[in-house]
N, C-alpha and C positions, 0 to 999 in steps of 0.2 A: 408440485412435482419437482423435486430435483432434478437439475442438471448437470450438464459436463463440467461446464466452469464452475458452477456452485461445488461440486464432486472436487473438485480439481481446488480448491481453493480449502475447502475444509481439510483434504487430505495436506497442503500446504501447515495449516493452521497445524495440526494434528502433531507433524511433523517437526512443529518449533512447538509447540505448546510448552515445553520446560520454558523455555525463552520468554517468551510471550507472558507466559502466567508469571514471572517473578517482571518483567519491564511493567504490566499491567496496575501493577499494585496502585498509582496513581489516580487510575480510571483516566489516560489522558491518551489514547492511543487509539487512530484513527484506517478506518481502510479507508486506502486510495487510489490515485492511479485507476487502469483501464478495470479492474474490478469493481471499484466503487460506480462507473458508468455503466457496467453489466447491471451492478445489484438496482440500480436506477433506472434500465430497460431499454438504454442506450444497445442502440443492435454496433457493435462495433468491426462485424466483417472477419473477428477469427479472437479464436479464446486467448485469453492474456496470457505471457510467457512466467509471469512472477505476481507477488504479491508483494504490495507496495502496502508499509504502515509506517503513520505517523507520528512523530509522539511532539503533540506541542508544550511548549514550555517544559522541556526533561527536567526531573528532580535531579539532584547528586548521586542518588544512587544508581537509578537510571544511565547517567554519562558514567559511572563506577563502572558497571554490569557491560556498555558497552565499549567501553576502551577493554576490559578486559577480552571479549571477542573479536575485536578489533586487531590485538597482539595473537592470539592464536590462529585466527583466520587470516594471517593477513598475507600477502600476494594475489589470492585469488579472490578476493572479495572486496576490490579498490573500485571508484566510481569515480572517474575524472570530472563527470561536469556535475557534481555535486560538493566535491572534497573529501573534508574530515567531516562533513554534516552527513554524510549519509553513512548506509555501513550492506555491504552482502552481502547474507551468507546462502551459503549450497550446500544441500546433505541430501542425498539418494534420489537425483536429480532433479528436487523441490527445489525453488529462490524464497528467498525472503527479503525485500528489498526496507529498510528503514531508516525513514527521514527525520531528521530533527527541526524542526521549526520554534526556533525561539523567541521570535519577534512577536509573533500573533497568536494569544489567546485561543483555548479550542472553541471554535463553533459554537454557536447553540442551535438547540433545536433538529438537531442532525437524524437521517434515515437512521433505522435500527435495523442490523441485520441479526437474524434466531435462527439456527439451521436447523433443522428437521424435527431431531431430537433434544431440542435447546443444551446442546452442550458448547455450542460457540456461538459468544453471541460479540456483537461489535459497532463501535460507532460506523458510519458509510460518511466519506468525505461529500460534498455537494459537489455535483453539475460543476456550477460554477468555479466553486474552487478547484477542481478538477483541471478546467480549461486555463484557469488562470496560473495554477502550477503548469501546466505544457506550454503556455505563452513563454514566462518568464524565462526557462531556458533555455531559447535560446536556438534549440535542435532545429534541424530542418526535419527530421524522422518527424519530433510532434508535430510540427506544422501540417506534412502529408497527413501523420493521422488524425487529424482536425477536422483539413478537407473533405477524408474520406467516412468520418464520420457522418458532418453536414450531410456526404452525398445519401450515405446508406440512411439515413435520417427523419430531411426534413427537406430533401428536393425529391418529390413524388410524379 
């Protein structure tokens, strides 16, 4: 059965899919962020505000594609504790949050996400990596949402 966030997340999808389906060409492009802990059964206390994707190791064309969204979008789609690695865009009060990760290889073995009608379908970042991007930066917002993960969780 579908849900809200699922609903909420395809309608995201939907809504960059131009995007999305010409960054994808690679097949290296990851959800992440508090969706990939929903799509993993993570009870997370309230639906995600955006949709977080990955793209590890970006081809040329890739970083082409998003410097050029980068120059049209840009004022309102800057991300201080990311830089230039990340990029957001907003359209018809949809996010699309996208990270570049160049250091580290995509995953293997990754959740597969198929939505209802298999017209979107998508790697799911892991748990771990999940936590371990929220560690890294740093935020004290991820830390609280860490906690209150844990609490809604795995202290019963």
């Amino acid at each position: 059965m579908k849900t809200t966030v699922t609903k909420k997340m395809d309608a995201t999808v939907l809504q960059f899919n131009h995007i999305l389906s010409k960054l994808n060409n690679s097949k290296n492009l990851v959800i992440g962020g508090t969706h990939a802990l929903y799509l993993h059964g993570i009870n997370l206390g309230k639906d995600p505000d955006d949709l977080d994707i990955i793209i590890y190791k970006p081809t040329k064309e890739q970083l082409e594609i998003l410097a050029i969204l980068r120059e049209v979008s840009e004022g309102d789609c800057a991300d201080s504790s990311h830089g230039n690695r990340s990029l957001k865009l907003k359209k018809n009060g949809k996010c699309l949050d996208i990270l570049l990760e160049d250091k580290a290889s995509m995953p293997e073995g990754l959740l597969q996400y198929v939505n209802e009608t298999g017209t979107i379908t998508g790697n799911v970042q892991s748990v771990q990596g999940v936590i371990d991007a929220k560690a890294s930066y740093g935020r004290s917002k991820d830390h609280l949402d860490m906690i209150k993960w844990k609490n809604l969780n795995f202290n019963t």
